[in-house]
Structure formats: structure tokens, C-alpha cells
DRENNU-571499 format. One record per residue: x, z negated, y of N, C-alpha, C in turn. Coordinates in steps of 0.05 Angstrom, whole numbers, padded with zeros to 5 digits, always signed. Example, Ala and Ser with C-alpha at 12.3 -4.5 7.8 and 13.67 -1.06 7.14 Angstrom:
+00264-00156-00114+00246-00156-00090+00264-00156-00066
+00257-00142-00045+00273-00143-00021+00258-00157+00001
END
This chain:
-00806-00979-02859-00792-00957-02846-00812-00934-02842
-00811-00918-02811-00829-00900-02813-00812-00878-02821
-00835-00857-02837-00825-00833-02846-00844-00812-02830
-00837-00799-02819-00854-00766-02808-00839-00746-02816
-00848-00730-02835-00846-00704-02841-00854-00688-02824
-00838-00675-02805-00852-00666-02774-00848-00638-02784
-00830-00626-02804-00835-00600-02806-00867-00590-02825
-00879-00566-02818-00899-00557-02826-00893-00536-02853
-00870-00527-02838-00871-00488-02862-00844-00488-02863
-00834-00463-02873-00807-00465-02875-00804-00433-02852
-00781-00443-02846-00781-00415-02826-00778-00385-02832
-00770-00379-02858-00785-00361-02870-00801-00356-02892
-00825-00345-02899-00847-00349-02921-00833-00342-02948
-00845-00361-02962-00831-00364-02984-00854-00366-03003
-00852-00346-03025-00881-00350-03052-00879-00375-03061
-00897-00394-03070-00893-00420-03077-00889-00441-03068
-00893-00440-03039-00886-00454-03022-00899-00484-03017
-00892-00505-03009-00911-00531-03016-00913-00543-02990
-00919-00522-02964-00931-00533-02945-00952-00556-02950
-00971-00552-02972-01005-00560-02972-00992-00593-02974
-00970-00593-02997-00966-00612-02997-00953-00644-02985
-00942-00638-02956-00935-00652-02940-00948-00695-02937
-00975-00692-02937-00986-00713-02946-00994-00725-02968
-00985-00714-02996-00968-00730-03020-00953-00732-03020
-00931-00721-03012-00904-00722-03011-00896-00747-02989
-00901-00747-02963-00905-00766-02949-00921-00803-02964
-00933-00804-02983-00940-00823-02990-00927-00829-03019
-00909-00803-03027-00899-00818-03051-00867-00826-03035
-00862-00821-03022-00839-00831-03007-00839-00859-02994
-00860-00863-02981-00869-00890-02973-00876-00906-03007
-00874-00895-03025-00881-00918-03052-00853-00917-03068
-00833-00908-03041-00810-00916-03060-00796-00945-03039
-00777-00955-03055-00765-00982-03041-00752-00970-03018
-00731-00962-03025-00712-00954-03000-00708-00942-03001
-00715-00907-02990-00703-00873-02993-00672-00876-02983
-00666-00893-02966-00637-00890-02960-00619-00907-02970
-00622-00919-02996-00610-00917-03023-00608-00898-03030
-00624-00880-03035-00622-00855-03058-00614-00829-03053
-00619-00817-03069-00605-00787-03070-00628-00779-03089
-00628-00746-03073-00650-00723-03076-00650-00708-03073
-00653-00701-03104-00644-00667-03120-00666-00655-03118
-00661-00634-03108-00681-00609-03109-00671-00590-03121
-00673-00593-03156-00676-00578-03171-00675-00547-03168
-00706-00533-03167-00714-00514-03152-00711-00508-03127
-00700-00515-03119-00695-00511-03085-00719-00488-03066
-00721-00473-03079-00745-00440-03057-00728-00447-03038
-00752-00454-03022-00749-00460-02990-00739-00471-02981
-00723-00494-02997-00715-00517-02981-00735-00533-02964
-00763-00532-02970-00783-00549-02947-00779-00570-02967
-00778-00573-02987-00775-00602-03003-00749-00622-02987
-00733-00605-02997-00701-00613-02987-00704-00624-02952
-00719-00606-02929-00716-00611-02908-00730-00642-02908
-00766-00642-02919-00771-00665-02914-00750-00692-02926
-00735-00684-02946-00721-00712-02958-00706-00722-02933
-00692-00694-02919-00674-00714-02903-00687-00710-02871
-00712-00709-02870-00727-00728-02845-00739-00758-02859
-00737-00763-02882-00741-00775-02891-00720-00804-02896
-00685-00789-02887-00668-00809-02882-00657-00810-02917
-00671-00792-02927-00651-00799-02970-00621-00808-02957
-00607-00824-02974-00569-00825-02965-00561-00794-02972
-00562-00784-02994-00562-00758-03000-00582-00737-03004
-00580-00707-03002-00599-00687-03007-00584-00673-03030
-00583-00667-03045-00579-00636-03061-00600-00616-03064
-00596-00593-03050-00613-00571-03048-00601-00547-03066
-00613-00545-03090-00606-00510-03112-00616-00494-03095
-00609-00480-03072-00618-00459-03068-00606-00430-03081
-00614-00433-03111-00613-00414-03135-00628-00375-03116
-00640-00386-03100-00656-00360-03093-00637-00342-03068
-00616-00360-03057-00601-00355-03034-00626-00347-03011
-00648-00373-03008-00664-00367-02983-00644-00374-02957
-00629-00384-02955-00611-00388-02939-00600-00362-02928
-00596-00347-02943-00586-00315-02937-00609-00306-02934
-00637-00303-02940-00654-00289-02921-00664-00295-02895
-00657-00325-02890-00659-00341-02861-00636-00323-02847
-00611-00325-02852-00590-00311-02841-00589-00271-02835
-00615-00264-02855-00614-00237-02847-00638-00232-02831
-00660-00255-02827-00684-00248-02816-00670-00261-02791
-00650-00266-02782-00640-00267-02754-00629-00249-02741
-00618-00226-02759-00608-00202-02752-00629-00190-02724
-00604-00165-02717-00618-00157-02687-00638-00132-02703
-00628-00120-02729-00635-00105-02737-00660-00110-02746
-00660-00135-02757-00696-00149-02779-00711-00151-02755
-00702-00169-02736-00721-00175-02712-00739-00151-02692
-00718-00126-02694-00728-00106-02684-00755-00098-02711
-00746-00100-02726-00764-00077-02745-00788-00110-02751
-00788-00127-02745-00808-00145-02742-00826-00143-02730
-00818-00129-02703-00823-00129-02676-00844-00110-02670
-00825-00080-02678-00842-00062-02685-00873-00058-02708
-00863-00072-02721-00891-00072-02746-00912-00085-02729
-00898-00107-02711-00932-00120-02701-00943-00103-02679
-00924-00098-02659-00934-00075-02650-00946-00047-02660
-00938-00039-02680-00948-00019-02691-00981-00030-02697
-00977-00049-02715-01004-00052-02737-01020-00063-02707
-01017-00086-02685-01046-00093-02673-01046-00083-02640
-01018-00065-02625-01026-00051-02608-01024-00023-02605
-01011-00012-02624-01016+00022-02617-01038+00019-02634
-01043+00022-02654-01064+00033-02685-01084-00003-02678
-01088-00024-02655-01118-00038-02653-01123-00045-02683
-01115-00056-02708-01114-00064-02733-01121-00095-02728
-01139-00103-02748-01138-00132-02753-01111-00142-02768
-01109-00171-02768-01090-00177-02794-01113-00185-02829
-01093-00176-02835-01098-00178-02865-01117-00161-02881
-01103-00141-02867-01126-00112-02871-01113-00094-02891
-01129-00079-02903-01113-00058-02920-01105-00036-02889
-01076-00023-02886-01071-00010-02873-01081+00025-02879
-01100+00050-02858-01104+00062-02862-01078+00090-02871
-01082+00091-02882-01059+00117-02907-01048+00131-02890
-01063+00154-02861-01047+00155-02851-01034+00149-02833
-01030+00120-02828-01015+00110-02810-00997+00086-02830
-01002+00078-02856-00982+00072-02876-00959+00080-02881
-00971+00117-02881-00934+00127-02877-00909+00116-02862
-00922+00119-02834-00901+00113-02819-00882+00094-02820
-00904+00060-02834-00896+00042-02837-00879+00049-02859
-00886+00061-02881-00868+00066-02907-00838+00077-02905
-00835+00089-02880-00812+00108-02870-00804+00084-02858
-00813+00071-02848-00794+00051-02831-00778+00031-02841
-00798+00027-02860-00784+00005-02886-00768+00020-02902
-00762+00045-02913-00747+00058-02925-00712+00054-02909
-00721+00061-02886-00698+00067-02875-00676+00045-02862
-00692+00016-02858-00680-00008-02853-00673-00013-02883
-00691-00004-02912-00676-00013-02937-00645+00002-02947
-00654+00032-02932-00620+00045-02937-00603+00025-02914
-00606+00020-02899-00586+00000-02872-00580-00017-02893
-00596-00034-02900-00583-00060-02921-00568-00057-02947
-00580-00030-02957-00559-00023-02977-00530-00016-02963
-00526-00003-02949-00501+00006-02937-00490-00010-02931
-00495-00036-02914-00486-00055-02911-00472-00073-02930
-00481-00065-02955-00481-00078-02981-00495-00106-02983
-00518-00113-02975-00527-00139-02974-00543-00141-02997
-00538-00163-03015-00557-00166-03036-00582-00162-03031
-00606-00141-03054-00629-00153-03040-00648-00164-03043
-00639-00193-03060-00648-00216-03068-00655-00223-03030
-00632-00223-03011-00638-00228-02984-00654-00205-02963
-00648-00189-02981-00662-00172-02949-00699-00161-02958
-00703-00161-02988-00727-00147-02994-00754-00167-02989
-00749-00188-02997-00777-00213-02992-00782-00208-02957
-00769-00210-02935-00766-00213-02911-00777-00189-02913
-00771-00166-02920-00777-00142-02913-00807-00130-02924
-00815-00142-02945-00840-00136-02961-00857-00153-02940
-00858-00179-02940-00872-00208-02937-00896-00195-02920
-00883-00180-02894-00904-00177-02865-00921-00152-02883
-00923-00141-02897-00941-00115-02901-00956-00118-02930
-00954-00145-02939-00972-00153-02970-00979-00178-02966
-01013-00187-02963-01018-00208-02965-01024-00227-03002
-01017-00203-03009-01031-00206-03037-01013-00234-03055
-01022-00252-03075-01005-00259-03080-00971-00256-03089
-00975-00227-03091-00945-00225-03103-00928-00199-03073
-00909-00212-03056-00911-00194-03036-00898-00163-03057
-00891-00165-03081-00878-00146-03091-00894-00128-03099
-00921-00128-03094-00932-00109-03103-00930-00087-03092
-00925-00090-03058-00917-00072-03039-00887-00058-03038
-00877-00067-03062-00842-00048-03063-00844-00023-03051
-00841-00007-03032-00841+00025-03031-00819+00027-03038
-00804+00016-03042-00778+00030-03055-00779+00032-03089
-00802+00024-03098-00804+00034-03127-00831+00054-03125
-00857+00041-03105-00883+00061-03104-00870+00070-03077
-00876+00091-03074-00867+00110-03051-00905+00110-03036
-00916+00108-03053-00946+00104-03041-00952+00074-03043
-00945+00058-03042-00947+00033-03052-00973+00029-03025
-00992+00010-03025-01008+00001-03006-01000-00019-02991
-01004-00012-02966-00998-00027-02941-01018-00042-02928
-01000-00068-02925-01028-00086-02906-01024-00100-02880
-01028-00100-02871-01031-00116-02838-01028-00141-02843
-01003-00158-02860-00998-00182-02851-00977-00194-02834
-00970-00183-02824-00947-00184-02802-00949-00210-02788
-00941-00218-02771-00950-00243-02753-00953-00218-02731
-00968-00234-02717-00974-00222-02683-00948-00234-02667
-00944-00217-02646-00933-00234-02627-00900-00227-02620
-00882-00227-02616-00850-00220-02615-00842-00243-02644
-00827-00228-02657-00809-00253-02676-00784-00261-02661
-00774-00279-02663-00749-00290-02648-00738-00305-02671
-00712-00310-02672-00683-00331-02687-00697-00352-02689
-00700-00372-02708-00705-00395-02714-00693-00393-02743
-00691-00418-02753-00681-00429-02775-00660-00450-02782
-00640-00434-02758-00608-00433-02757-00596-00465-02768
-00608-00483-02763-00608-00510-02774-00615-00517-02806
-00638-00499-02816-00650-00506-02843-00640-00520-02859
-00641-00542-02868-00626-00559-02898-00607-00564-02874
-00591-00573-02849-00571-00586-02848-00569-00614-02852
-00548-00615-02874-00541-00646-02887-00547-00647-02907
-00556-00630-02919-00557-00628-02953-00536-00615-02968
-00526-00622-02990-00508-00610-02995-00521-00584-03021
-00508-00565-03007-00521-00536-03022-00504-00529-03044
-00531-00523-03064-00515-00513-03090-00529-00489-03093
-00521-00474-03110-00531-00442-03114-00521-00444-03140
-00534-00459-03165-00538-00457-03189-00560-00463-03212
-00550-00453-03240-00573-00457-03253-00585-00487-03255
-00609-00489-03259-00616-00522-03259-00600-00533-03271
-00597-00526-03297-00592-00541-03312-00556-00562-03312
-00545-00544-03291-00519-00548-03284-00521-00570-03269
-00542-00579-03256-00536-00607-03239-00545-00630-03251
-00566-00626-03279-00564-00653-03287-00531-00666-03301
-00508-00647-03306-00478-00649-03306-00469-00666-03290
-00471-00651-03265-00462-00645-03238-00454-00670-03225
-00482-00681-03230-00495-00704-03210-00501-00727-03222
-00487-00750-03217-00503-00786-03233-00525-00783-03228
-00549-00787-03245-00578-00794-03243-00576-00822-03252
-00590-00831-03238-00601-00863-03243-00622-00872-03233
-00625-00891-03235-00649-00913-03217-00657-00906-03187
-00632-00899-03176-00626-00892-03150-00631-00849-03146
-00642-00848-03167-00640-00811-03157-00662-00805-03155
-00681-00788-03135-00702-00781-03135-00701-00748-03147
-00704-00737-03169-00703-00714-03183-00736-00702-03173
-00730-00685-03153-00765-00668-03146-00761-00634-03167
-00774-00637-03176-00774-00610-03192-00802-00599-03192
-00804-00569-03179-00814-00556-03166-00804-00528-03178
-00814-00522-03208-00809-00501-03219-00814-00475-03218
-00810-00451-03220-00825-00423-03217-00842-00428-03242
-00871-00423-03235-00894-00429-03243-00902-00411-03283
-00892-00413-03294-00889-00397-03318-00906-00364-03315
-00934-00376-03302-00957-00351-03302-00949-00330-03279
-00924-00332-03261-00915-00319-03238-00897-00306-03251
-00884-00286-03226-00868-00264-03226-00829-00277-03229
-00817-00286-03239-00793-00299-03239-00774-00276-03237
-00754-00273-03211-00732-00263-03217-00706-00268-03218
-00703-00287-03199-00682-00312-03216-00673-00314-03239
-00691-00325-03256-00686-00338-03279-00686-00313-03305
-00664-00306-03316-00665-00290-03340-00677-00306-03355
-00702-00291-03370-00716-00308-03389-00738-00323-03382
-00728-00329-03363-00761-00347-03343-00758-00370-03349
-00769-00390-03340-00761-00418-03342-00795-00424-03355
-00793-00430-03379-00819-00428-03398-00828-00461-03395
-00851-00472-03400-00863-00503-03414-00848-00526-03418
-00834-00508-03442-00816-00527-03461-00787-00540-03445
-00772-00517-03419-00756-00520-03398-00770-00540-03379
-00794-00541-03376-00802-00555-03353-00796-00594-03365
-00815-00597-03388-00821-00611-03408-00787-00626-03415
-00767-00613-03424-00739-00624-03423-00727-00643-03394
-00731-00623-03376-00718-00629-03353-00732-00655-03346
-00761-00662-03344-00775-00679-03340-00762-00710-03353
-00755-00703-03377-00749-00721-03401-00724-00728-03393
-00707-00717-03396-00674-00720-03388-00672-00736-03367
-00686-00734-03340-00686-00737-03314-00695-00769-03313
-00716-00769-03334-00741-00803-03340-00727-00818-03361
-00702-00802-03376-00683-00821-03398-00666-00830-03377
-00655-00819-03358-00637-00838-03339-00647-00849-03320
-00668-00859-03328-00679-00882-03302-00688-00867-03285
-00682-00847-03283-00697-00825-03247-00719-00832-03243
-00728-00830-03213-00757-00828-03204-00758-00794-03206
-00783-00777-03206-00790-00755-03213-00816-00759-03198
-00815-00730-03187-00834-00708-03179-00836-00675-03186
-00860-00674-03195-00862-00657-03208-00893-00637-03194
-00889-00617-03194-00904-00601-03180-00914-00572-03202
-00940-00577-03204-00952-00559-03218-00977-00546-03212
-00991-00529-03233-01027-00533-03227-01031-00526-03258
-01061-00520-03260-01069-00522-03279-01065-00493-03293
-01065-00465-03281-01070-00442-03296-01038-00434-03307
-01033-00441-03290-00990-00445-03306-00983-00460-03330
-00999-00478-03344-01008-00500-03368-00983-00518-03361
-00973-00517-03332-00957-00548-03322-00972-00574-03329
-01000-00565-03316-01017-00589-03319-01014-00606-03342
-01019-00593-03364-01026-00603-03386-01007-00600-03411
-00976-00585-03394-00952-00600-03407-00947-00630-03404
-00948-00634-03370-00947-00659-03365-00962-00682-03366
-00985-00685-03362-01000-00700-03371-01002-00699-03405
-00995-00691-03417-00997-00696-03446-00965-00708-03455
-00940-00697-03444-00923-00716-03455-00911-00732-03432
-00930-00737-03417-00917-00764-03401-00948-00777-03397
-00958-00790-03412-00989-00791-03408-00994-00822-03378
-00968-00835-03382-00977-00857-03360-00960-00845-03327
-00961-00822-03327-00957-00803-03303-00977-00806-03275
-00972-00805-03254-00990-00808-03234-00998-00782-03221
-01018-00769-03222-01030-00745-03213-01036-00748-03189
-01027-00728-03168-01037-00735-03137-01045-00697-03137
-01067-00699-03128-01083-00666-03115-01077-00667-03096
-01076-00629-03083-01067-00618-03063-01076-00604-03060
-01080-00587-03029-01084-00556-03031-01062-00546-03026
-01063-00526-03040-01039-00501-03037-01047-00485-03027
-01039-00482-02996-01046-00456-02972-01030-00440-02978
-01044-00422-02984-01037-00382-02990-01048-00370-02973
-01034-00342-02973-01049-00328-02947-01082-00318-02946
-01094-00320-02972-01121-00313-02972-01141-00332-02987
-01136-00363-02994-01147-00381-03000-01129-00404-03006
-01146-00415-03011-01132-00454-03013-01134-00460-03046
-01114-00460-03059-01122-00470-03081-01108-00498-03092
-01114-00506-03116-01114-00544-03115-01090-00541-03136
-01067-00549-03126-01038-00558-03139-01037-00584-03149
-01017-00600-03164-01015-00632-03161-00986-00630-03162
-00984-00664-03155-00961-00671-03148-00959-00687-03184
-00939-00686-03193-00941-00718-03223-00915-00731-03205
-00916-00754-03214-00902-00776-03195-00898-00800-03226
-00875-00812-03228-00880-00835-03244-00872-00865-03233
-00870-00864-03200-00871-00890-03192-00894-00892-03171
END
């Protein structure tokens, strides 16, 4: 059976994201018997780019945790309101103010940007929109840095501004994302309950990285959480994928208590370098 994972990114940027990974993922799918026997939990859900490739992939089932409600930031980065203030930033940063991308933005022309983002963040408060959905979308275009939160102006009022915007008009896309998966918006640990695991379940777990910023998870989802879930998932017969690197000590949780584990390397494209992720796989 052929499989093409024809999507690239997810249609809105998401920290953690496993674009790089598309061609392990693509070859551990081809090393399973029949994906359309099975069913495939995405744990972690983020982006749902896991979830989308399962079902270009034809899984009989998807389950997607989208615990982060990226689904609601797809739904607010369609707004007429996001799209304008999208619109404006690129215009602002590469044709009035001639700016490269991925530039530190000059201070005084940061302001402006800082006023602008202020005032679309009172719109979303009034609105009452969580802003688990409206702040990532809203930070993302003006911090290339790993963490787009470093740029909050709504906590630094001077916070530093950068020219990562996309070029170009933003337009609606998404509106499809994950269709045919069935969406959950809970804690992990609720779907190994939830859901029969067996022989037949492909369990991808794709954790918030311990050494990162977690806001999700009260408490953070530590080693020892990763290390359980792994186990629970491999006592009921599951196939497993597991997505780590080495400075998060995923690496060398997993490889030490699952030692006949299959290691597949990756790059992980970030906005200012490539760094080397793996996939652990046990079929």
C-alpha cells in the first residue's frame, strides 16, 4: 500500500513541532502490517501534524488529545480581526520600515508594534477568548527565539521585538485540520482508560520535552511520566512511538529502560537551526 504524507507543517506554528520528522514517520508506517487495521493515539496531540499524517496514512481510527486546544488557535487565526493584524505586521516590518526577517526589530519602531499587539490582546480579552488560543498566534510572528514567550508584552511592556512574521498577505487555511479523527481535549493519562490498546493500537507519544516551557501540564510531565506511559502502552501489546532528543534526558530514559528499542535520527527544523531529534519505535 502506498502511503504519502503530503502535508509539510501544520497550518499554524506550533513549538515542538515534528515537521523534520515526516521521513521516519513515513518508514515506520510502511514497517507496520496493515495501518488500516489499527487505531492511532496521539497522546500529545500539539499540532495535530502527527494525527493528520495517521489519517493520510488511511489508520481505521485517529485519536487526537488536542490537550493544547490548537484547534481553537486555527479557528482564531481565521478571524477577520487576526488576519488583519497579520497583515499589518508584514507590512509594517518589510514595506514601510524595509526590515529583513529574523531581525531584532529597531526600538523605535517596536513600539508601535507593541501598541498594536496590546490592543488586539484587550479585543480578545473582551471577547472573552481563552488565551491559551489567541496568545501563541499572536506572539509567534514577532519572536524567533526558541520560546515565542519571551516576547509577552503583555507581561514586558518593553519586551524585544523581532521580524518573524511571514512576508506576504496571510489568508484562512486550516479549516479541515484533523478531519476524521476523533478529538479529545484531555489529560493523557485519561485515554489509556478511555481507549482498548492492543496489538492493533499504534500509541505515538510525543511529549512536552521536560527541559521546555510546559503550560498545559500542572506539574510538567517529568521522565518518570514519560517512562510509565511507554510501559503501560508496551504491557498491552501496543506498537509505540516515541519522540525525544538527547538534552531533555528522553534519550536516555528510553534507551535505558527499553534497551531493545529502535532509534531512528531526525532533524528538527526550528526557526534558527536544525537540530537532531529521534524517533524510538519498537517494531
Amino acid at each position: 500500500m502506498l502511503i504519502n504524507l503530503s502535508t509539510k507543517a501544520p497550518p499554524v506554528p506550533f513549538g515542538g513541532g515534528k515537521k523534520g520528522a515526516r521521513s521516519v514517520v513515513t518508514e515506520a508506517f510502511y514497517a507496520l502490517d496493515d495501518v488500516e487495521d489499527m487505531t492511532f493515539i496521539d497522546f500529545f496531540g500539539g499540532s495535530g501534524l502527527l494525527s493528520q499524517w495517521a489519517l493520510e496514512a488511511r489508520f481505521k481510527k485517529v485519536v487526537y488529545n488536542d490537550f493544547d486546544d490548537y484547534l481553537g488557535r486555527i479557528r482564531y487565526s481565521n478571524t477577520k480581526s487576526y488576519i488583519e493584524f497579520a497583515n499589518w505586521l508584514s507590512w509594517f516590518f518589510y514595506e514601510a520600515c524595509g526590515l529583513e526577517q529574523r531581525v531584532r526589530c529597531p526600538e523605535e519602531l517596536a513600539e508601535f508594534v507593541r501598541k498594536r499587539m496590546l490592543d488586539e490582546f484587550a479585543r480578545c480579552d473582551e471577547d472573552g477568548l481563552d488565551p491559551n488560543v489567541f496568545e501563541y498566534p499572536l506572539l509567534q510572528p514577532v519572536a524567533f527565539q526558541t520560546r515565542p514567550y519571551d516576547a509577552d508584552v503583555r507581561v514586558n511592556r518593553n519586551a524585544i521585538i523581532y521580524t518573524a512574521a511571514r512576508s506576504g498577505k496571510t489568508r484562512p487555511t486550516g479549516k479541515d485540520w484533523c478531519k476524521g479523527a476523533v478529538v479529545e481535549s484531555t489529560d493523557y493519562r485519561e485515554l489509556l482508560n478511555k481507549y482498548e490498546i492492543n496489538s492493533n493500537t499504534l500509541c505515538s507519544i510525543d511529549p512536552p520535552y521536560p527541559d521546555t516551557l510546559q503550560f498545559a501540564y500542572t506539574g510538567g510531565v517529568t521522565l518518570d511520566d514519560i517512562a510509565d506511559l511507554v510501559k503501560r502502552c508496551v504491557d498491552k501489546g501496543a506498537k509505540v512511538m516515541v519522540y525525544g532528543n538527547k538534552q531533555s534526558g528522553i534519550y536516555d530514559t528510553i534507551t535505558k529502560n527499553f534497551p531493545s528499542i529502535g532509534v531512528y535520527e531526525f532533524l528538527l527544523q526550528t526557526h534558527n537551526k536544525d537540530g537532531v531529534d529521534y524517533l524510538f519505535r519498537n517494531f
